[in-house]
C-alpha positions as CSV (number, residue, x, y, z in Angstrom):
1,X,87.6,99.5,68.1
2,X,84.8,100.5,66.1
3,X,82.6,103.5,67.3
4,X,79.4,104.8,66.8
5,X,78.9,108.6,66.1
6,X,77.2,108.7,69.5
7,X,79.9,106.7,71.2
8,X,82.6,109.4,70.1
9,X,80.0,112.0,70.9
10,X,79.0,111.5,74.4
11,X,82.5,109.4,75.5
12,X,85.3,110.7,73.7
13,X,84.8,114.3,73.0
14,X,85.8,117.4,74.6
15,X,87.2,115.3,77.5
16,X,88.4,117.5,79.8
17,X,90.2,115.1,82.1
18,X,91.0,111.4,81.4
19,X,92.1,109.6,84.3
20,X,93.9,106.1,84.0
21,X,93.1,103.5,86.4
22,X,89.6,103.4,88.1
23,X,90.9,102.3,91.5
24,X,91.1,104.0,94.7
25,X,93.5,106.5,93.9
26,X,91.7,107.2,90.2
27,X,87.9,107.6,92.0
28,X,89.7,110.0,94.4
29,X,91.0,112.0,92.1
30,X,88.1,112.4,89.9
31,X,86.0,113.1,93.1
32,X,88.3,116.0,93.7
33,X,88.3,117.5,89.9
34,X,84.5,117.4,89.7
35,X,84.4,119.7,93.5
36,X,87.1,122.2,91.9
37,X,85.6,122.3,88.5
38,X,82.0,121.3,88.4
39,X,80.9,121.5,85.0
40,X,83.8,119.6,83.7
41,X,84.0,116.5,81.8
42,X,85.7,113.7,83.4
43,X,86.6,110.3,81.6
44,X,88.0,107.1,83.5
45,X,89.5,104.6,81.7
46,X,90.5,101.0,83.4
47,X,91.7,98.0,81.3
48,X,89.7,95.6,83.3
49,X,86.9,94.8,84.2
50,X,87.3,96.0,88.1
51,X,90.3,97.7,89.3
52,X,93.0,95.4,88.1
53,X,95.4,96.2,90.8
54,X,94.8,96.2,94.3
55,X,91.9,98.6,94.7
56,X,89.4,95.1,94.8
57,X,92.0,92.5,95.5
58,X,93.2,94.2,98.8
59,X,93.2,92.4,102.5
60,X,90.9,95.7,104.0
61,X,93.3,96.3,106.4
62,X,92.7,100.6,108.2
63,X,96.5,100.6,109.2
64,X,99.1,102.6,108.8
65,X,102.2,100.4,109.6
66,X,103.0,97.8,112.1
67,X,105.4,98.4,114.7
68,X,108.5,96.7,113.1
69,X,107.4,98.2,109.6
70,X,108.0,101.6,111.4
71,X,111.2,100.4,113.2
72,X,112.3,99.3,109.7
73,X,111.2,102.4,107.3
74,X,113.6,104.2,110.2
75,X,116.8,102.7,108.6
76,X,115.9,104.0,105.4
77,X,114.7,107.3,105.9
78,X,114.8,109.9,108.1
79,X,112.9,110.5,111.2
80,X,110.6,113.3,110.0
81,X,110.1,111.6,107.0
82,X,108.5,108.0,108.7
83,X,106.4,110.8,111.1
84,X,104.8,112.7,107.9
85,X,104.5,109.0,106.2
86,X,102.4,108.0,109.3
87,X,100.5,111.4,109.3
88,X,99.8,111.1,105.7
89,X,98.1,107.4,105.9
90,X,96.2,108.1,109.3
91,X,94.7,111.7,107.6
92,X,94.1,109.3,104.0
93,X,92.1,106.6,106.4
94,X,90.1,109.7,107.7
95,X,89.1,111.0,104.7
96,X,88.4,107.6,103.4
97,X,85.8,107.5,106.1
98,X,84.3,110.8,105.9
99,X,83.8,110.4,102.5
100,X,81.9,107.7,102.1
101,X,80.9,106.6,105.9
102,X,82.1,104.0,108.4
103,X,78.6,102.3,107.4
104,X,79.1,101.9,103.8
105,X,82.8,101.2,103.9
106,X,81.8,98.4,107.2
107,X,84.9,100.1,109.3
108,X,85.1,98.0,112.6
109,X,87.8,99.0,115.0
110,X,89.0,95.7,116.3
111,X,92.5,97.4,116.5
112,X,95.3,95.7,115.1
113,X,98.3,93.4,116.5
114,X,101.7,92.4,115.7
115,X,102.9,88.6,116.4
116,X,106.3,87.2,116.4
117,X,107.0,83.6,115.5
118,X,109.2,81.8,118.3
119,X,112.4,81.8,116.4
120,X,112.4,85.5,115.3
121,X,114.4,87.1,118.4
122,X,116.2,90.1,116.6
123,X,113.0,91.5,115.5
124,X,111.6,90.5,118.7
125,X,113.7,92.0,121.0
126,X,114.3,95.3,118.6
127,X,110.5,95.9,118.9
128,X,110.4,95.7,122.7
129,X,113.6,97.9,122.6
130,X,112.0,100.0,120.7
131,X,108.5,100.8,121.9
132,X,108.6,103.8,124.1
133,X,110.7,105.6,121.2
134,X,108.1,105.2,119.3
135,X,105.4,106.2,121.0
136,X,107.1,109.0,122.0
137,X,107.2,110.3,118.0
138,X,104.1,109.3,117.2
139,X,102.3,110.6,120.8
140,X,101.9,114.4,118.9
141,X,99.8,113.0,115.7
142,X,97.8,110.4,118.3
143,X,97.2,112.1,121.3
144,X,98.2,108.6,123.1
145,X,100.4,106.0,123.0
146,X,100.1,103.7,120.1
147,X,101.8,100.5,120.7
148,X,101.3,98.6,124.0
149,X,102.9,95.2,125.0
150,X,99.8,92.4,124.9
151,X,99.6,88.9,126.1
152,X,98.4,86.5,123.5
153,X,94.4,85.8,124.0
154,X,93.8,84.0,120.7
155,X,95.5,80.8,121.5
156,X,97.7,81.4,118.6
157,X,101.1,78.9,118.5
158,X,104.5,78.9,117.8
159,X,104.7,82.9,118.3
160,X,106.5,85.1,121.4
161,X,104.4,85.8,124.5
162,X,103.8,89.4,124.3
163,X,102.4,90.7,121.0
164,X,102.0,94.7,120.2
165,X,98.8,95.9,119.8
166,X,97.7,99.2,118.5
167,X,94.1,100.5,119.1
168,X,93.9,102.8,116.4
169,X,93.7,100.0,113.7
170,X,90.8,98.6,111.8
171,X,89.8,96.8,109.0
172,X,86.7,97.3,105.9
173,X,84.8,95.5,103.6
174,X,87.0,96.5,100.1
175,X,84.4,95.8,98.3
176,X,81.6,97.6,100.0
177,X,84.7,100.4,99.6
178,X,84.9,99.7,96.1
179,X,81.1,100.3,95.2
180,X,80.4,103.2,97.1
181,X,83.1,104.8,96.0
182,X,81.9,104.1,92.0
183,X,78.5,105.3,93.1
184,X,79.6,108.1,94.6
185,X,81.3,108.6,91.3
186,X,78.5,107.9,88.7
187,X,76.2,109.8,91.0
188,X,79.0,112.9,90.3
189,X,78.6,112.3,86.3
190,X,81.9,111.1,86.3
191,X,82.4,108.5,83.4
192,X,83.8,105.0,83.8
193,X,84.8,102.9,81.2
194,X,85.6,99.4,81.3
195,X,88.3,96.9,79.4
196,X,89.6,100.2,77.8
197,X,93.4,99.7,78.0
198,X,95.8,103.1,77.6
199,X,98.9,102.1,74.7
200,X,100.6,104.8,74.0
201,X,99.9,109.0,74.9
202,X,101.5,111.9,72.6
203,X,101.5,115.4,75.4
204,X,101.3,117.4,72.1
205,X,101.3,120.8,74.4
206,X,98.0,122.2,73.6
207,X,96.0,118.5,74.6
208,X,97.2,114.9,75.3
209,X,96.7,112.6,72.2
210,X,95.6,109.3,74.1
211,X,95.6,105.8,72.4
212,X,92.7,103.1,73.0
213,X,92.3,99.7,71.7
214,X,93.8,101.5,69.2
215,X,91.3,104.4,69.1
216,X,92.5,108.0,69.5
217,X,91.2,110.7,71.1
218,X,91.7,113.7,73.0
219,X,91.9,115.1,76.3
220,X,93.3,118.4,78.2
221,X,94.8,116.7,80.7
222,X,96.0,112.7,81.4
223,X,96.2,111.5,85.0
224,X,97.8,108.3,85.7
225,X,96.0,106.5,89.1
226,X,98.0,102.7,87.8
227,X,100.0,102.1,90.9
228,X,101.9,99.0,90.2
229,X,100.9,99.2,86.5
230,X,102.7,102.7,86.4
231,X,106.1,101.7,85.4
232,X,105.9,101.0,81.6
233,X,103.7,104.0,80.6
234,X,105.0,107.0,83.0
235,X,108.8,105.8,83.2
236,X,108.6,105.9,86.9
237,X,110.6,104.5,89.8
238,X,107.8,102.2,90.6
239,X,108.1,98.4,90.6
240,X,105.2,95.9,90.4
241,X,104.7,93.8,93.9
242,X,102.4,91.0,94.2
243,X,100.6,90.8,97.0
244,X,99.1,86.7,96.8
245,X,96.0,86.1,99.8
246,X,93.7,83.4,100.5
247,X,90.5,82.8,102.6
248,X,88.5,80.2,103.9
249,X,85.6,78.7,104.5
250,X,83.5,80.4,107.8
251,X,84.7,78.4,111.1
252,X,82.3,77.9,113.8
253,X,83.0,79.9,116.8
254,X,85.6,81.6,115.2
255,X,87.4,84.1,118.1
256,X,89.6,86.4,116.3
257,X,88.9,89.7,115.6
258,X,91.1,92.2,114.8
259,X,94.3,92.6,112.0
260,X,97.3,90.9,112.7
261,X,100.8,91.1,111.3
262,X,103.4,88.9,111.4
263,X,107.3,89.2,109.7
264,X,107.8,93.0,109.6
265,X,104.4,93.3,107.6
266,X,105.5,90.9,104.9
267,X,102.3,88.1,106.4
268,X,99.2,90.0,107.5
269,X,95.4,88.2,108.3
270,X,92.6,89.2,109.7
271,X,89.4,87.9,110.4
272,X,85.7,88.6,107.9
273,X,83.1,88.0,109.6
274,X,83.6,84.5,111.0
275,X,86.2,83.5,108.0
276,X,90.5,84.0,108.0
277,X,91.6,86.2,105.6
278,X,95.6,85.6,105.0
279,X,98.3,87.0,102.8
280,X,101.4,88.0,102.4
281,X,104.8,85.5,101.5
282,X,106.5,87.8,98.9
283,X,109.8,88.0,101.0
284,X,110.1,84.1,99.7
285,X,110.7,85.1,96.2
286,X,111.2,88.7,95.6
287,X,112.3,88.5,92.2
288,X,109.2,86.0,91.4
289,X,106.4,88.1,93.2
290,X,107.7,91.3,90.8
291,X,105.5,90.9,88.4
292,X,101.9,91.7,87.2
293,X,101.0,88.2,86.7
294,X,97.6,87.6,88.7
295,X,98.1,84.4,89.7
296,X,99.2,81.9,92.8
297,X,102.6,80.1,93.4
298,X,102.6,77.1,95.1
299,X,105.5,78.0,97.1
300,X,103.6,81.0,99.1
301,X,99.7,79.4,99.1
302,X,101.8,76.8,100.8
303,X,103.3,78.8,103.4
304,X,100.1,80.5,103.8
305,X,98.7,77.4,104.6
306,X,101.4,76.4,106.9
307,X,100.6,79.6,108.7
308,X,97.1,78.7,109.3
309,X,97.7,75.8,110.5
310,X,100.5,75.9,113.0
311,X,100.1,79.4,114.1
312,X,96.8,80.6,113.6
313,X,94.3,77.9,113.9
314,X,96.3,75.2,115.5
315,X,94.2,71.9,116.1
316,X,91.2,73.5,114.1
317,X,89.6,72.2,111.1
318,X,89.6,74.7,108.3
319,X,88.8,74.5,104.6
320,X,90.3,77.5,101.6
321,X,87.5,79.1,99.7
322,X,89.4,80.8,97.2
323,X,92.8,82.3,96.7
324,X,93.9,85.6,94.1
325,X,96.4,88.1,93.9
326,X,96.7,91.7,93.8
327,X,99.2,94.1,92.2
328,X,100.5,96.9,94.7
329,X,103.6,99.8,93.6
330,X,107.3,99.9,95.4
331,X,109.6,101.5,95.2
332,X,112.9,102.2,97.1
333,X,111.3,104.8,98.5
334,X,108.3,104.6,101.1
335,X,107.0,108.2,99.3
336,X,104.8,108.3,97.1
337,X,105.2,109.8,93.6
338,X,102.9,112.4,93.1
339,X,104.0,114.6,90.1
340,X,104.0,116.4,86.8
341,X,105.0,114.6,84.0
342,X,105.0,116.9,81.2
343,X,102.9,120.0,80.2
344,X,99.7,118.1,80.8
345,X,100.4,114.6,81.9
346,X,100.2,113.8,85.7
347,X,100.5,110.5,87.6
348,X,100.1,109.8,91.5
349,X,101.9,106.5,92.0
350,X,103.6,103.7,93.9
351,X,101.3,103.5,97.1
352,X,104.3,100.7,99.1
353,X,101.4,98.8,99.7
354,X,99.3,101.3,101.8
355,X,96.4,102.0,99.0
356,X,94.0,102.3,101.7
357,X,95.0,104.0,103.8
358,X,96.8,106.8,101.8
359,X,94.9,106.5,97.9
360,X,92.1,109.1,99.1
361,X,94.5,111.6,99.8
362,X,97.5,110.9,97.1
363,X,93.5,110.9,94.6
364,X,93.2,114.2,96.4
365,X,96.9,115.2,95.5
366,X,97.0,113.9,92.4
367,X,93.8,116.3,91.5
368,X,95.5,119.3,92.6
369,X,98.2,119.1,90.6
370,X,96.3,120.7,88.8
């Protein structure tokens, strides 16, 4: 990479803070430097040319876990822990929307609900079980219950007769998200640069020697905002998962609003507008969907597909406009990794899928590190 004297000059000098990944988490954080330290000079740097994980790939689902994604985080971790996760993605989804405005972000509070397909009893019967318990955790941080026992009004098939539904869901425009949060950045003279991919770092104690398209430059400090890019560059417990969607063509007199889950979280849709927006289908091939490959397999656009068309728009026409993927960070831990690496290295990593919800405030965290 071959720069000018005013390239080095105004880009890649006296850098203060060079944040990696220009995603949710990245904006965040560099949103929070500039407030603490004003006349600063803050550098992003993202190897593509938007967001190359999930940050613009995302469903735009305002949730903070489904009722049987709760149940299940419960067998893994400990009570208090699956209260502060909850706490921690319902206060992200409210900065997210003090910062930059139900308006620009188009937050619409359809609420969200959980469906079960006919044969899936355990999980079923567990959540109905279940239900008062927790509500009764969650009543403290909500004020309310959360989860209430519905009768299917969407004329979906195949699926239970009750489904849970939980008022305090809703669902965005990701990439209305997306652009006022760059504004908001660029407006803050935070600098962005694009197809600028990180190689290699060297924390040499006094500054962070940071490699470029095999340019090298310097910074004080090194924040990593890469998700489920993280693993090969910070070392981190943080898998790549990835997250394959589809949408279709608008449906006349479409009459489903809202975000819907089904399969402990692992299929989630929702309606845009008057189009389906559908994902999900990595429990088919766990091994196969861990990967940073942006691409489709046939295998889950055709259980997507299957999806639509016996469950959620039975006996309706219904055409696919386009399909992608998104990258999202897992780990075996719901928690995300917000930490020091070395002297001057810092990452804030492995979101479980919950980037919006929780990448203002891990952004926020992430900053303060500092």
């Amino acid at each position: 990479m071959q720069l000018s004297y005013w390239e080095i000059k105004n880009w890649f000098t006296n850098v203060d803070y060079a944040i990696v990944g220009s995603g949710i988490v990245g904006l965040h954080c560099a949103l929070q430097l500039r407030e603490r330290f004003p006349d600063s000079k803050i550098l992003i740097l993202e190897k593509g040319i938007l967001p190359q994980g999930a940050s613009t790939k995302n469903a735009g689902f305002a949730c903070f876990g489904s009722l049987s994604e709760i149940i299940d985080d419960l067998k893994n971790h400990t009570e208090e822990e699956v209260i502060q996760l909850v706490q921690k993605r319902w206060n992200g989804l409210q900065l997210l929307r003090k910062r930059l405005g139900d308006q620009a972000i188009d937050f619409k509070p359809y609420g969200g609900y959980e469906l079960f397909l006919n044969d899936d009893d355990a999980t079923y019967n567990e959540c109905l079980q279940k239900l008062p318990f927790l509500n009764e955790i969650l009543r403290p941080l909500f004020k309310s219950d959360v989860f209430s026992k519905e009768i299917d009004r969407f004329a979906f098939e195949n699926i239970k007769e009750y489904s849970i539904f939980n008022p305090f869901e809703g669902q965005i425009d990701t990439g209305n998200m997306m652009q006022a949060l760059l504004k908001e950045a660029i407006s803050k003279d935070i600098l962005i640069l694009n197809q600028v991919e990180v190689t290699s770092f060297n924390d040499t104690n006094n500054s962070v020697e940071v490699v470029v398209n095999d340019y090298t430059f310097h910074t004080n400090k090194l924040l990593f905002a890469t998700n489920g890019f993280a693993g090969s560059l910070t070392n981190n417990a943080v898998k790549p998962a990835r997250a394959q969607v589809l949408i279709t063509d608008p449906i006349p007199n479409l009459d489903i609003k809202g975000t819907f889950h089904l399969d402990k979280g692992y299929y989630y849709f929702r309606n845009f507008e008057n189009r389906i927006l559908l994902g999900g289908g990595r429990n088919l091939d766990f091994e196969g969907e861990t990967t940073t490959e942006l691409s489709q397999t046939e295998k889950i656009q055709n259980k997507l597909e299957d999806l639509l068309k016996n469950v959620i728009l039975p006996n309706q026409e219904f055409k696919i406009a386009q399909r992608w993927s998104g990258i999202m960070g897992i780990g075996t831990h719901k928690n995300p990794i917000v930490t020091q690496l070395s002297e001057n290295v810092y990452c804030g990593v492995r979101l479980g899928g919950m980037g919006v919800a929780i990448g203002s405030i891990i952004g926020k965290e992430l900053a303060d590190l500092i």
